[in-house]
PDB file of the backbone (N, CA, C, O) and the ligand in Angstrom, with CONECT records:
HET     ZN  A 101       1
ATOM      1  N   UNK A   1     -24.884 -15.665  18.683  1.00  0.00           N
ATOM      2  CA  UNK A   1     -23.728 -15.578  17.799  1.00  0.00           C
ATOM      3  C   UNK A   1     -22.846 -14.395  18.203  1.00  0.00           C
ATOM      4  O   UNK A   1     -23.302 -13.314  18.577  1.00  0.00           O
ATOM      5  N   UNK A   2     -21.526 -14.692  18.095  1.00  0.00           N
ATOM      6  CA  UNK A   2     -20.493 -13.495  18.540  1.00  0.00           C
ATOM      7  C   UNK A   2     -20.699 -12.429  17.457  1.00  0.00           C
ATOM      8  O   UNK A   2     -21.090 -12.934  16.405  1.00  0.00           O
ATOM      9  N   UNK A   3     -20.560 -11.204  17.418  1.00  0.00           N
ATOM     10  CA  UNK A   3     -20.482 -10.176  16.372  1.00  0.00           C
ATOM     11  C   UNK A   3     -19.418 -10.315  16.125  1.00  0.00           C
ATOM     12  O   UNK A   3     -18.580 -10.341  17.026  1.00  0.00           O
ATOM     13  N   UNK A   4     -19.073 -10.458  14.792  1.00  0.00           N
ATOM     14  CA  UNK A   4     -17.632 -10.710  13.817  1.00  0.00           C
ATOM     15  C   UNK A   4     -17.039  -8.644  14.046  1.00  0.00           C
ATOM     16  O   UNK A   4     -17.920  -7.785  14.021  1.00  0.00           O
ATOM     17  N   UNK A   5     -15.699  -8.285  14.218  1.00  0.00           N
ATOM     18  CA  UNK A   5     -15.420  -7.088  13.204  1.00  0.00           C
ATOM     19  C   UNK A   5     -14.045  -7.342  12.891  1.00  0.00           C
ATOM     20  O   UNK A   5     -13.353  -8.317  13.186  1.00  0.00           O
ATOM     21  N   UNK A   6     -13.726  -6.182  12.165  1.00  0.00           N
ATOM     22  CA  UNK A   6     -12.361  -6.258  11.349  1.00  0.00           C
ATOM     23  C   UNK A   6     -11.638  -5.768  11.831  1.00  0.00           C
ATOM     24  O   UNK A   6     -11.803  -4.730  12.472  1.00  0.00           O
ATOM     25  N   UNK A   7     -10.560  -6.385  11.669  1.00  0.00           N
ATOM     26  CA  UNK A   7      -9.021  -6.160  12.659  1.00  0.00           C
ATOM     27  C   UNK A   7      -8.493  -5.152  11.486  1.00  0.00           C
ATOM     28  O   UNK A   7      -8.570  -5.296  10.266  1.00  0.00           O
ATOM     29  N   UNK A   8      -7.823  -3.878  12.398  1.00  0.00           N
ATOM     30  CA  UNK A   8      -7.272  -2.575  11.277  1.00  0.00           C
ATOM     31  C   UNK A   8      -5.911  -2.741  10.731  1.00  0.00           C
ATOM     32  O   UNK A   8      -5.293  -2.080   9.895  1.00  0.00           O
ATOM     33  N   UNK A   9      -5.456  -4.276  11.731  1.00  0.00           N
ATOM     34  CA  UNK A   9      -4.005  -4.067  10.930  1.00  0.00           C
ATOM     35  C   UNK A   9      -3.985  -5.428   9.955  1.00  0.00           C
ATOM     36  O   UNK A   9      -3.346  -5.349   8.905  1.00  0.00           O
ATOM     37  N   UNK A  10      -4.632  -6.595  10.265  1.00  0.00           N
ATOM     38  CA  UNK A  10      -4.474  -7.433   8.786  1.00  0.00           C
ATOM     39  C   UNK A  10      -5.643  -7.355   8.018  1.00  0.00           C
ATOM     40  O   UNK A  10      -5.485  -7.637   6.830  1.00  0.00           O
ATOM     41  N   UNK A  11      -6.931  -7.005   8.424  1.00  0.00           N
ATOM     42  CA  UNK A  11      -7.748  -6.747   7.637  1.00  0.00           C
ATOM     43  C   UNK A  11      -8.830  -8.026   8.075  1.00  0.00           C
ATOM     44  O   UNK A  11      -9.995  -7.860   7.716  1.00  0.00           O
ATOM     45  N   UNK A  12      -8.567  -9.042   8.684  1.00  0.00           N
ATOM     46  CA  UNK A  12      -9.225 -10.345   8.672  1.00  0.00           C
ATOM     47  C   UNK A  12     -10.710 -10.041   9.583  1.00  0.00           C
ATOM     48  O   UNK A  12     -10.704  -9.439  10.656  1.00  0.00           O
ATOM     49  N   UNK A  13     -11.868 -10.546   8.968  1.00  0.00           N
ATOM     50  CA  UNK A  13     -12.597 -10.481  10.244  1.00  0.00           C
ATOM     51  C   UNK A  13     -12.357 -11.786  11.618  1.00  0.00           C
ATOM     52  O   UNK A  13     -12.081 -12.971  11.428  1.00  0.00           O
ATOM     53  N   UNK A  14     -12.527 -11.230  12.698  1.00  0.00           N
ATOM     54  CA  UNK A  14     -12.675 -12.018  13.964  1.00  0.00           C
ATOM     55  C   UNK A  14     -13.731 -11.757  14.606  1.00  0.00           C
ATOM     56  O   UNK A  14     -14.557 -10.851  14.492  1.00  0.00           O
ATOM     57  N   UNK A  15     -13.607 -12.953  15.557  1.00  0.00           N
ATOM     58  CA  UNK A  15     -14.971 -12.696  16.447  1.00  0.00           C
ATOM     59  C   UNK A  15     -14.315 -11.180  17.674  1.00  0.00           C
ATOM     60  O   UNK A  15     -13.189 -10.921  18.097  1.00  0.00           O
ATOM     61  N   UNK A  16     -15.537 -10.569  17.855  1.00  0.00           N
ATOM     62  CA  UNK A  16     -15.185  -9.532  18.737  1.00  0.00           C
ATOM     63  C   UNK A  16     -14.263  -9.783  19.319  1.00  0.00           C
ATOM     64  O   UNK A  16     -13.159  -9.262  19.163  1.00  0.00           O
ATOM     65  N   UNK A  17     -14.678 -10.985  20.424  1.00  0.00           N
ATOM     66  CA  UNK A  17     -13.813 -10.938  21.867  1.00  0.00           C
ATOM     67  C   UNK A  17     -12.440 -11.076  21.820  1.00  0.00           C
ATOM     68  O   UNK A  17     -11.623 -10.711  22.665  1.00  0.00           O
ATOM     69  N   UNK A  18     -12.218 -11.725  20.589  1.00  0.00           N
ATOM     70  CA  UNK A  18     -10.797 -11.809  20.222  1.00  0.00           C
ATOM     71  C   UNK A  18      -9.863 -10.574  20.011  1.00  0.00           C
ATOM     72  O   UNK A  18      -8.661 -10.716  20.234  1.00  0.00           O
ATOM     73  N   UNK A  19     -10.452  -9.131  19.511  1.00  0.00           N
ATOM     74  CA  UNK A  19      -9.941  -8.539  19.191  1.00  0.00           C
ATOM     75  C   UNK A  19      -9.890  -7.635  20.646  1.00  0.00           C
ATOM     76  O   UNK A  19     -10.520  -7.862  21.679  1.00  0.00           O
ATOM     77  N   UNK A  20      -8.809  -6.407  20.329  1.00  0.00           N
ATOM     78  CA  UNK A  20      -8.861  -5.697  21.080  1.00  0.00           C
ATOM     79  C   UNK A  20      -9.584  -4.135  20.573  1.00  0.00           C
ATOM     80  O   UNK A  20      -9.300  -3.788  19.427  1.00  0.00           O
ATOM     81  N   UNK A  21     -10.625  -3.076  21.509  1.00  0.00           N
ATOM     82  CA  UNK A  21     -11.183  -2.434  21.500  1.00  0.00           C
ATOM     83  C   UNK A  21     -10.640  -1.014  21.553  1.00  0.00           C
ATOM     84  O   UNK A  21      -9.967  -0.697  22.534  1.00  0.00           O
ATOM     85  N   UNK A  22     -10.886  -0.076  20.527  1.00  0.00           N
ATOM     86  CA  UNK A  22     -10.515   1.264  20.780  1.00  0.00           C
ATOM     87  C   UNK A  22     -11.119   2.182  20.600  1.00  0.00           C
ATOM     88  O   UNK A  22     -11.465   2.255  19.421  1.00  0.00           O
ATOM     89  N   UNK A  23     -11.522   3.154  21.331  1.00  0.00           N
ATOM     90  CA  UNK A  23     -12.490   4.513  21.334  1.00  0.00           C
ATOM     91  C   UNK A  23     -11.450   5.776  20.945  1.00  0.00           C
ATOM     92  O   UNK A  23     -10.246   5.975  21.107  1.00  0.00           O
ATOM     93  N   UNK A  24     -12.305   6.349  20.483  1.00  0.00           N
ATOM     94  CA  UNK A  24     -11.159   8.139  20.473  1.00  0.00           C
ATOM     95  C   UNK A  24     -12.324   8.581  22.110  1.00  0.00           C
ATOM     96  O   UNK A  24     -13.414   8.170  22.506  1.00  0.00           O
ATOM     97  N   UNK A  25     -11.130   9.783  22.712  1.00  0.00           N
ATOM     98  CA  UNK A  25     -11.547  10.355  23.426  1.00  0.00           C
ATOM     99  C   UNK A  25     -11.007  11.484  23.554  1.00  0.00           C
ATOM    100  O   UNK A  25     -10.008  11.421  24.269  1.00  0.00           O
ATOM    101  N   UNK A  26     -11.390  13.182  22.907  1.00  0.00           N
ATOM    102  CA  UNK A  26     -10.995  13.915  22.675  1.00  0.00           C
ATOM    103  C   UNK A  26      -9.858  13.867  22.024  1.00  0.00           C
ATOM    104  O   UNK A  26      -8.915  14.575  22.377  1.00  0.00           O
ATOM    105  N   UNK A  27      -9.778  13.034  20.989  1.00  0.00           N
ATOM    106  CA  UNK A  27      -8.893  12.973  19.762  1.00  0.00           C
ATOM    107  C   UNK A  27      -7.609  12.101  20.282  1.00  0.00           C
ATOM    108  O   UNK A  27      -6.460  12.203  19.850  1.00  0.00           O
ATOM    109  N   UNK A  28      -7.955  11.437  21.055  1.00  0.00           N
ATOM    110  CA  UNK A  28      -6.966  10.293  21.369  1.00  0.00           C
ATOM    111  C   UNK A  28      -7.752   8.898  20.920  1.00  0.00           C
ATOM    112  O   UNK A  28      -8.873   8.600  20.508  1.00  0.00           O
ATOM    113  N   UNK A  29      -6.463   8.194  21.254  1.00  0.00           N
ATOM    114  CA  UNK A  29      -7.036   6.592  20.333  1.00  0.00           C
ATOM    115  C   UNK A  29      -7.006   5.887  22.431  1.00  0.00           C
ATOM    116  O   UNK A  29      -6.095   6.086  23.235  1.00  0.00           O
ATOM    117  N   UNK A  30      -7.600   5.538  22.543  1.00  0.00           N
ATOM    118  CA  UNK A  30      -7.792   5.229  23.977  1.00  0.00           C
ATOM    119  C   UNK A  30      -8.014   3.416  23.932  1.00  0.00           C
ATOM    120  O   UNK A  30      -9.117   3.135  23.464  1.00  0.00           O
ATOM    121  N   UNK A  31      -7.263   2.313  24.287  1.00  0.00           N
ATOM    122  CA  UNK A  31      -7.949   1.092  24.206  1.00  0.00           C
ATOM    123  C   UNK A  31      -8.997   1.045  25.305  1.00  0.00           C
ATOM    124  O   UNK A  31      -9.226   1.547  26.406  1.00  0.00           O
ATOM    125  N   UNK A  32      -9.482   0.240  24.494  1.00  0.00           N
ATOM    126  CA  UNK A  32     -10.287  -0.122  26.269  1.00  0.00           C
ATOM    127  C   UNK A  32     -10.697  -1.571  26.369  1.00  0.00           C
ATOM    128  O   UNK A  32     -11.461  -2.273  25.706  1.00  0.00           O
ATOM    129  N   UNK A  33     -10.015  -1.758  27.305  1.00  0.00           N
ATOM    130  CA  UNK A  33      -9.757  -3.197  27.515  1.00  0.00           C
ATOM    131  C   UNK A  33     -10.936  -4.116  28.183  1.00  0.00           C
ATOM    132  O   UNK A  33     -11.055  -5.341  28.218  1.00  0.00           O
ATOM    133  N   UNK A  34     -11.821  -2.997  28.736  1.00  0.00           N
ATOM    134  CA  UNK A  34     -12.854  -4.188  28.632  1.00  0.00           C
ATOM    135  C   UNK A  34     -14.157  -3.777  28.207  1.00  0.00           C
ATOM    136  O   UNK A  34     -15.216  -4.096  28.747  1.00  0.00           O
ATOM    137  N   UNK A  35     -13.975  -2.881  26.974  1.00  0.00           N
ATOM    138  CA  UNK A  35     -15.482  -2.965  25.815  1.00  0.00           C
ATOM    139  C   UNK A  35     -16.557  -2.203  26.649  1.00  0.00           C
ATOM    140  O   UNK A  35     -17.652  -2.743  26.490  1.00  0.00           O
ATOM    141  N   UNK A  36     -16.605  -1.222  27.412  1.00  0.00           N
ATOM    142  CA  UNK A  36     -17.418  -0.645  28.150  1.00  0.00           C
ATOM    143  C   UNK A  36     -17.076   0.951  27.622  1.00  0.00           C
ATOM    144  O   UNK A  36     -18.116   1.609  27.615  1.00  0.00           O
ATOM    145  N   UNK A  37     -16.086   1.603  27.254  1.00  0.00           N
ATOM    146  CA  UNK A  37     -16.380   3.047  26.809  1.00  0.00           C
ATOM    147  C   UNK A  37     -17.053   3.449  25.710  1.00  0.00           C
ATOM    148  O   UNK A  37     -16.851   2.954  24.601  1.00  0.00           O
ATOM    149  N   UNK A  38     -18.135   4.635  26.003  1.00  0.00           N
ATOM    150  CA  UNK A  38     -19.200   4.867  25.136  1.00  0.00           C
ATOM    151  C   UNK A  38     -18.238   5.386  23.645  1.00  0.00           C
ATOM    152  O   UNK A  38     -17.032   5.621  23.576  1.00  0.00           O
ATOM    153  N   UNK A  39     -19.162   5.440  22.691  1.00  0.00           N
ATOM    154  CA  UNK A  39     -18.680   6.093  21.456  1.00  0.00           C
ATOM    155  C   UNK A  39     -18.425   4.795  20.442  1.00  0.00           C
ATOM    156  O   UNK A  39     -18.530   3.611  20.762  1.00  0.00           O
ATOM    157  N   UNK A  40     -18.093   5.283  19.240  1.00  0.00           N
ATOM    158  CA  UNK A  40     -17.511   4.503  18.418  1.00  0.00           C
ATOM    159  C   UNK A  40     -16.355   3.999  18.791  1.00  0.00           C
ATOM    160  O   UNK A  40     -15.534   4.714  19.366  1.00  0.00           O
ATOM    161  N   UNK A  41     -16.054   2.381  18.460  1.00  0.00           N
ATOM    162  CA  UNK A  41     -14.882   1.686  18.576  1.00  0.00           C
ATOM    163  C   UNK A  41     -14.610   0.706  17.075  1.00  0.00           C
ATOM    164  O   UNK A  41     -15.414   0.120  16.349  1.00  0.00           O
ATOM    165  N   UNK A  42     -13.528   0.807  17.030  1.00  0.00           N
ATOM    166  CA  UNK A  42     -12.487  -0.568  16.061  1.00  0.00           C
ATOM    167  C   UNK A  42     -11.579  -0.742  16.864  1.00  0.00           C
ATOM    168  O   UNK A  42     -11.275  -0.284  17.966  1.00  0.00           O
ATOM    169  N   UNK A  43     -11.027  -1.746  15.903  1.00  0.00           N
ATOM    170  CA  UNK A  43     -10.623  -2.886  16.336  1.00  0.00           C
ATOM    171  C   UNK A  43      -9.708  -3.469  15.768  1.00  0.00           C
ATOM    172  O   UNK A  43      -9.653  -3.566  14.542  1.00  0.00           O
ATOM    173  N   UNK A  44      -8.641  -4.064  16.754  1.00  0.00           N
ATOM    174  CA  UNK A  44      -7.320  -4.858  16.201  1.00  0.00           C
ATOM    175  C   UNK A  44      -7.056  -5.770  17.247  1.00  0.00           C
ATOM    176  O   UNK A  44      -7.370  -5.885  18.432  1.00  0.00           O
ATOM    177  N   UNK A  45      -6.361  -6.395  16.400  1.00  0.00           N
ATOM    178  CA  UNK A  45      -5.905  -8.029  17.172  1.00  0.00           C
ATOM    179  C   UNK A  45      -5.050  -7.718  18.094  1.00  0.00           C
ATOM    180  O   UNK A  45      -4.303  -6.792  17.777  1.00  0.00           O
ATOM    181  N   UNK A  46      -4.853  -8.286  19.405  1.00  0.00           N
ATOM    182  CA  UNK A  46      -3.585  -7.594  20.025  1.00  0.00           C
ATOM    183  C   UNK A  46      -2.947  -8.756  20.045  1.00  0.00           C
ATOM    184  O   UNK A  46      -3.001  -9.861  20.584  1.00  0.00           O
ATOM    185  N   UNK A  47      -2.150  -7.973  19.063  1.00  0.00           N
ATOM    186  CA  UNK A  47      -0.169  -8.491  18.835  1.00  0.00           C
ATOM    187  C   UNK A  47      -0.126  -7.111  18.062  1.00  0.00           C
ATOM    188  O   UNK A  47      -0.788  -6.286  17.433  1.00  0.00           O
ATOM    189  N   UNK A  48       1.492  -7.545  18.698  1.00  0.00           N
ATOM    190  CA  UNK A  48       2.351  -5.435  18.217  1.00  0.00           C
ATOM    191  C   UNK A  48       2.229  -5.800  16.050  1.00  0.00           C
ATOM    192  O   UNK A  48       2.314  -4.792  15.349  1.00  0.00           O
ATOM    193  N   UNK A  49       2.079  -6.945  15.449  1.00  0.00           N
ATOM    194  CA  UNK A  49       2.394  -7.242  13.981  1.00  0.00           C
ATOM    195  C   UNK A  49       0.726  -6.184  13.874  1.00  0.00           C
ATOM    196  O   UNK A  49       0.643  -5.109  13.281  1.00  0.00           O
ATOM    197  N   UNK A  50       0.193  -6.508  14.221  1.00  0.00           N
ATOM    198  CA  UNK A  50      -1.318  -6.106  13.707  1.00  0.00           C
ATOM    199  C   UNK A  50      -1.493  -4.667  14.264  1.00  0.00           C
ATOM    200  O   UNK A  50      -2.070  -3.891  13.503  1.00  0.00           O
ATOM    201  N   UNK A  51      -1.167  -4.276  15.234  1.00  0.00           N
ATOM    202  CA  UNK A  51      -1.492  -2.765  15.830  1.00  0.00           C
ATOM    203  C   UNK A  51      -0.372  -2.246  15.371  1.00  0.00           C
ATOM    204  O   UNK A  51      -0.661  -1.060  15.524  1.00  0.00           O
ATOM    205  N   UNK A  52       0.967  -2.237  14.808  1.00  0.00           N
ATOM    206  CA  UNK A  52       2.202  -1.776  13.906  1.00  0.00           C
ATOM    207  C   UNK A  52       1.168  -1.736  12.611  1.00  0.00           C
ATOM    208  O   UNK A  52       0.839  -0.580  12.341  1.00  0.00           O
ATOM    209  N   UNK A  53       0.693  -2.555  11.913  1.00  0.00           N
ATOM    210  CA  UNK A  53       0.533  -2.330  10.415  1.00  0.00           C
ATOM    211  C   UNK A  53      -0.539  -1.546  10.536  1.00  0.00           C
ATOM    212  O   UNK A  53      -0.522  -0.650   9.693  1.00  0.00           O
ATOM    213  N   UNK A  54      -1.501  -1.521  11.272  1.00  0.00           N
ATOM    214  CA  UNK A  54      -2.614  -0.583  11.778  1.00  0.00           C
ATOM    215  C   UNK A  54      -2.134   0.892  11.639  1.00  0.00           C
ATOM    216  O   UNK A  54      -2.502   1.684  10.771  1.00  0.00           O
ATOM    217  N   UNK A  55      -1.157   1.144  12.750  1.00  0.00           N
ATOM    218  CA  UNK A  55      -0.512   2.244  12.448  1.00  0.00           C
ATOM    219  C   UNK A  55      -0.048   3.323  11.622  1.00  0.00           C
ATOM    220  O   UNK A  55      -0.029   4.541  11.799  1.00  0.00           O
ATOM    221  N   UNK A  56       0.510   2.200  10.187  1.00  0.00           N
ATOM    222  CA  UNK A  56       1.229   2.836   9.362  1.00  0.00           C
ATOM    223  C   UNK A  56       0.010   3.004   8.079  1.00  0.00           C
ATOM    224  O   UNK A  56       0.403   2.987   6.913  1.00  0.00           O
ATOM    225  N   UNK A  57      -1.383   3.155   8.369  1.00  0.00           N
ATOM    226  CA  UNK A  57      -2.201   3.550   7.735  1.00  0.00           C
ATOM    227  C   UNK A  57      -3.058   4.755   8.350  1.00  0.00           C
ATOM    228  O   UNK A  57      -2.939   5.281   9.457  1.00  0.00           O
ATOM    229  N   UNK A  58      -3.856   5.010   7.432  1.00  0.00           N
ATOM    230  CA  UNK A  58      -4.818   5.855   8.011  1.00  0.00           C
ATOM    231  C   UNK A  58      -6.142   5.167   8.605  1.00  0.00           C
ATOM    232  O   UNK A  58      -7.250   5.629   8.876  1.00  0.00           O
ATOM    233  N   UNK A  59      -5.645   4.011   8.690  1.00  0.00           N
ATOM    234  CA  UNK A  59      -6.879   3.233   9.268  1.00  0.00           C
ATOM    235  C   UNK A  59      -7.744   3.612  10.646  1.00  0.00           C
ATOM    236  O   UNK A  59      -8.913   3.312  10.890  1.00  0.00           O
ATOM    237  N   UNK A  60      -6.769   4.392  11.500  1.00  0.00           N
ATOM    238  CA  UNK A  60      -7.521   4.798  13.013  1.00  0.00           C
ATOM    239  C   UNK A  60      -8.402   5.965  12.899  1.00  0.00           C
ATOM    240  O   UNK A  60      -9.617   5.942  13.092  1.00  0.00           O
ATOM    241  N   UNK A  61      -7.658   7.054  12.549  1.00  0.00           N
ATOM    242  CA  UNK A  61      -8.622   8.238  12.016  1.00  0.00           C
ATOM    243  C   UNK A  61      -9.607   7.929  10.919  1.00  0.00           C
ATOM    244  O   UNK A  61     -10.303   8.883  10.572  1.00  0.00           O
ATOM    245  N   UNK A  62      -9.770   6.954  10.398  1.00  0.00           N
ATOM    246  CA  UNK A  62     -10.574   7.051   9.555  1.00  0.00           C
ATOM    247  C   UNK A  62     -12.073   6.332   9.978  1.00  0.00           C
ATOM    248  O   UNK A  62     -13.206   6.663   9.628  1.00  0.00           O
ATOM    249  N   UNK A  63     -11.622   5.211  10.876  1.00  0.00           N
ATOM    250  CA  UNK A  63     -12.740   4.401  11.364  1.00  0.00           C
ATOM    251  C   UNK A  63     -13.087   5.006  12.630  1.00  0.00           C
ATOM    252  O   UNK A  63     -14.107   4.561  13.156  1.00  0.00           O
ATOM    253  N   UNK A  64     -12.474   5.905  13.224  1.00  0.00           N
ATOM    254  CA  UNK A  64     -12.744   6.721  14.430  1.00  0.00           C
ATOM    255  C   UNK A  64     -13.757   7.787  14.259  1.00  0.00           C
ATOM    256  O   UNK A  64     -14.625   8.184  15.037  1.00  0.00           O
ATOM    257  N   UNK A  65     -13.400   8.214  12.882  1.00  0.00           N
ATOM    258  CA  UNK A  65     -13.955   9.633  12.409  1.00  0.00           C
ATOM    259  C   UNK A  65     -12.969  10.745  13.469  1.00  0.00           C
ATOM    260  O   UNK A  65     -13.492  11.569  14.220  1.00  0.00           O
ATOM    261  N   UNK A  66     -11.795  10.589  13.355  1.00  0.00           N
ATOM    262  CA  UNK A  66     -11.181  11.843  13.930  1.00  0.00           C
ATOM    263  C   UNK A  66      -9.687  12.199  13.141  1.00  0.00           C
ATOM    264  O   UNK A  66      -8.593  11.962  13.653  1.00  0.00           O
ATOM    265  N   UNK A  67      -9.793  12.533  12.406  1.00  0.00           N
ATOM    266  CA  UNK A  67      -8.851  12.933  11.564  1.00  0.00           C
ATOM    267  C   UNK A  67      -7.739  13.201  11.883  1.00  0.00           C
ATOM    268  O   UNK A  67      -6.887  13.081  11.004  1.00  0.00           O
ATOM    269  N   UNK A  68      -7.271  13.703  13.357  1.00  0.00           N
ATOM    270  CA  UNK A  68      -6.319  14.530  13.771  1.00  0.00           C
ATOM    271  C   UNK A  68      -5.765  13.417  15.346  1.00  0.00           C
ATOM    272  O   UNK A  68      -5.090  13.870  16.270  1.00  0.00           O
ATOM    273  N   UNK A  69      -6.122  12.396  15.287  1.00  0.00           N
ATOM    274  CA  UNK A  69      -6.232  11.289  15.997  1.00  0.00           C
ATOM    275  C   UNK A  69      -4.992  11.335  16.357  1.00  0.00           C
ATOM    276  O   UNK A  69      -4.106  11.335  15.502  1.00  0.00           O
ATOM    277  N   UNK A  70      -4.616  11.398  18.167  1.00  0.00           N
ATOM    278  CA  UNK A  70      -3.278  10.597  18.681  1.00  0.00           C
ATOM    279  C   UNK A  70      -3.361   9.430  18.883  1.00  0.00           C
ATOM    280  O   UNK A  70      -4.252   8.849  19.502  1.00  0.00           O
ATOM    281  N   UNK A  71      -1.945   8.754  18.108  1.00  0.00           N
ATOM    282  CA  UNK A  71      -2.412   7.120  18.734  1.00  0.00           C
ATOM    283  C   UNK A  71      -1.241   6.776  19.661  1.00  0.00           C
ATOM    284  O   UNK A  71      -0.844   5.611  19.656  1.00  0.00           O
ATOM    285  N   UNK A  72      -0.783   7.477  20.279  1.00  0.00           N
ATOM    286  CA  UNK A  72       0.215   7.618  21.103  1.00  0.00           C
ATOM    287  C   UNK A  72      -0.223   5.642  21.876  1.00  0.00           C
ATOM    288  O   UNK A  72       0.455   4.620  21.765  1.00  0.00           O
ATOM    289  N   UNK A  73      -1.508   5.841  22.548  1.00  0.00           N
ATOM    290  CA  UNK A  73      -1.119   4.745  23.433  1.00  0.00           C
ATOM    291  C   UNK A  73      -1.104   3.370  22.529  1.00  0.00           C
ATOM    292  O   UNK A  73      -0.487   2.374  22.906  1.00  0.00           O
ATOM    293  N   UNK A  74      -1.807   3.413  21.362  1.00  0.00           N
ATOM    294  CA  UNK A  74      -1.412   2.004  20.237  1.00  0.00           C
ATOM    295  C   UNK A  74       0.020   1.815  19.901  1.00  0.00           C
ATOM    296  O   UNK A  74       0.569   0.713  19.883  1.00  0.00           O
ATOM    297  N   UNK A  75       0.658   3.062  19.607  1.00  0.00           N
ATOM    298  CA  UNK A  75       2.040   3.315  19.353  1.00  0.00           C
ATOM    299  C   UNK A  75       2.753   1.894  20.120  1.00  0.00           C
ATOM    300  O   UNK A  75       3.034   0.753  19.754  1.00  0.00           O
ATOM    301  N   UNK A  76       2.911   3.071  22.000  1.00  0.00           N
ATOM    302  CA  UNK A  76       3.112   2.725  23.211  1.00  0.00           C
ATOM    303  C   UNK A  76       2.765   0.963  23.481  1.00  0.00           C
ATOM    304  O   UNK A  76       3.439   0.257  24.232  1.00  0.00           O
ATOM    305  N   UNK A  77       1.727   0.550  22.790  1.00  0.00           N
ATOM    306  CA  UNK A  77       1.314  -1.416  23.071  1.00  0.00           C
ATOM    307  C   UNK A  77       2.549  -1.860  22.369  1.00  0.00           C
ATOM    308  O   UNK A  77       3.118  -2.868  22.788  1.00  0.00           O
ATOM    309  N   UNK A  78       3.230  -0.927  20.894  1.00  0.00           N
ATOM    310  CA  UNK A  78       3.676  -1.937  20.086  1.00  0.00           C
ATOM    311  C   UNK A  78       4.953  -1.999  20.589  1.00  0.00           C
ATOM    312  O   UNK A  78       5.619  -3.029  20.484  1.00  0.00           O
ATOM    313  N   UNK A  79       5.518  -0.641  21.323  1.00  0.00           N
ATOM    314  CA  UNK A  79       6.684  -0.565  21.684  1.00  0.00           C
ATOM    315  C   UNK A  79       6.891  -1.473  23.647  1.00  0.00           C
ATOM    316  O   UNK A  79       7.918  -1.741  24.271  1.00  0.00           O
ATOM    317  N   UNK A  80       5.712  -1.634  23.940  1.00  0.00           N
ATOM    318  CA  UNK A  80       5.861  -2.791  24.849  1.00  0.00           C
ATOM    319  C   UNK A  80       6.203  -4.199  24.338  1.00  0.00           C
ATOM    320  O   UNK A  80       6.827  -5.209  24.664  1.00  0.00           O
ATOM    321  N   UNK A  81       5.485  -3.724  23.408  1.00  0.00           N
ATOM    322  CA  UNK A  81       5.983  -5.928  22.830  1.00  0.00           C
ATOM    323  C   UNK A  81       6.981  -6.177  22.634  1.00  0.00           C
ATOM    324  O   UNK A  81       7.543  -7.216  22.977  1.00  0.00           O
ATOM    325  N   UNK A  82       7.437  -5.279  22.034  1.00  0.00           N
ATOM    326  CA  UNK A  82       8.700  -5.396  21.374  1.00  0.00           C
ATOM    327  C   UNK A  82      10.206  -5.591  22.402  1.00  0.00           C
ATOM    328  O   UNK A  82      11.306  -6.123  22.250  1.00  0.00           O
ATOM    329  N   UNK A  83       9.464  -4.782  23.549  1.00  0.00           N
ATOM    330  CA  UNK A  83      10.614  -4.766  24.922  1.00  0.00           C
ATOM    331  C   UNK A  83      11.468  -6.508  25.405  1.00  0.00           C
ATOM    332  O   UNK A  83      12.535  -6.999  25.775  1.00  0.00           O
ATOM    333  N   UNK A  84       9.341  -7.012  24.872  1.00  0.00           N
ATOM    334  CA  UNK A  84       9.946  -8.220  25.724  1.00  0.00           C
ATOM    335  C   UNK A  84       9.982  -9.539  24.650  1.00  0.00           C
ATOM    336  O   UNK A  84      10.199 -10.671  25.083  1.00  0.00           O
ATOM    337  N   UNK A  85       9.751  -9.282  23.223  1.00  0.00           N
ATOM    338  CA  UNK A  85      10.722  -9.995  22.315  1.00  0.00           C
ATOM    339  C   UNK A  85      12.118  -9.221  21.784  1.00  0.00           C
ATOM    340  O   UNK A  85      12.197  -8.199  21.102  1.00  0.00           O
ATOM    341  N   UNK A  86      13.063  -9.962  22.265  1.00  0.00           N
ATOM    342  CA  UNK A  86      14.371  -9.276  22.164  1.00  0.00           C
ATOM    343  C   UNK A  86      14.874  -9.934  21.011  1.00  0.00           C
ATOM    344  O   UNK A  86      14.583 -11.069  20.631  1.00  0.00           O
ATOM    345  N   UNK A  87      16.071  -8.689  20.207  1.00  0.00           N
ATOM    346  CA  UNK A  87      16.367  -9.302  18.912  1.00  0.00           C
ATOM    347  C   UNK A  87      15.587  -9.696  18.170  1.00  0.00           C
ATOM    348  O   UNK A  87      15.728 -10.806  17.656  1.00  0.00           O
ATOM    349  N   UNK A  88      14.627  -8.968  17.920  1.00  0.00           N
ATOM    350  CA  UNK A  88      13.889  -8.797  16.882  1.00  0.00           C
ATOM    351  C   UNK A  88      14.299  -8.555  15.208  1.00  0.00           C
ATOM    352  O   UNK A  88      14.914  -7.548  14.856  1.00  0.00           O
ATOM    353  N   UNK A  89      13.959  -9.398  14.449  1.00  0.00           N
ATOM    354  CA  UNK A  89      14.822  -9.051  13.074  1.00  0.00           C
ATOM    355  C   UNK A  89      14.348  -7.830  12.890  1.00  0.00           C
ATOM    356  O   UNK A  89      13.196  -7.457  13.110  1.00  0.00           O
ATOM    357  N   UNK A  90      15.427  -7.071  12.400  1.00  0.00           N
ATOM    358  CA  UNK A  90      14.883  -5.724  11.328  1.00  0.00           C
ATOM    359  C   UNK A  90      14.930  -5.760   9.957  1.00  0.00           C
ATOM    360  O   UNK A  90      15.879  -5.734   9.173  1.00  0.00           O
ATOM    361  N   UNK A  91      13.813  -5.822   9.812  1.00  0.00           N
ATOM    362  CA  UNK A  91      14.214  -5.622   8.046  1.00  0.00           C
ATOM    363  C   UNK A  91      14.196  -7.471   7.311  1.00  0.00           C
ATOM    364  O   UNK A  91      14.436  -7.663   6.119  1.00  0.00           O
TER     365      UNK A  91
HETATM  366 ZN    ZN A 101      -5.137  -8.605  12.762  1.00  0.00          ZN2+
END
């Protein structure tokens, strides 16, 4: 059986493989794209809707256990997506 976990930005459980993987590493939010860096990891769906709402919580530092957490490169995924859906509604 796949191990189910919970995606940080809608909340839904999925099967692992579906989601995408993130470690802190010296207080960074680090993905890791293929499930091999040691330490604690969560987890979000990759699309920029789910790693955006992720964001705007305390959901990373909190499931990381690092309080002071950069998420510079989750940021950085959402602001790739966004490059290459153009005209994006705001609001
Ligand atoms: Zn999600």
């Amino acid at each position: 059986m796949v191990p189910v976990r919970c995606c940080l930005g809608c909340r839904q459980r999925e099967s692992k493989d579906l989601l995408l993987r993130v470690v802190a590493e010296n207080n960074r939010a680090v993905l890791d794209d293929s499930a091999t860096l040691p330490g604690r990891g969560a987890y979000v769906h990759r699309n920029a809707e789910c790693v955006e709402a992720s964001l705007g919580t305390k959901a990373w530092p909190r499931a990381l256990r690092e309080p002071r957490l950069d998420l510079e490169e989750l940021t950085l995924l959402v602001h790739n997506e966004e490059h290459t859906k153009k005209n994006r509604l705001n609001g």
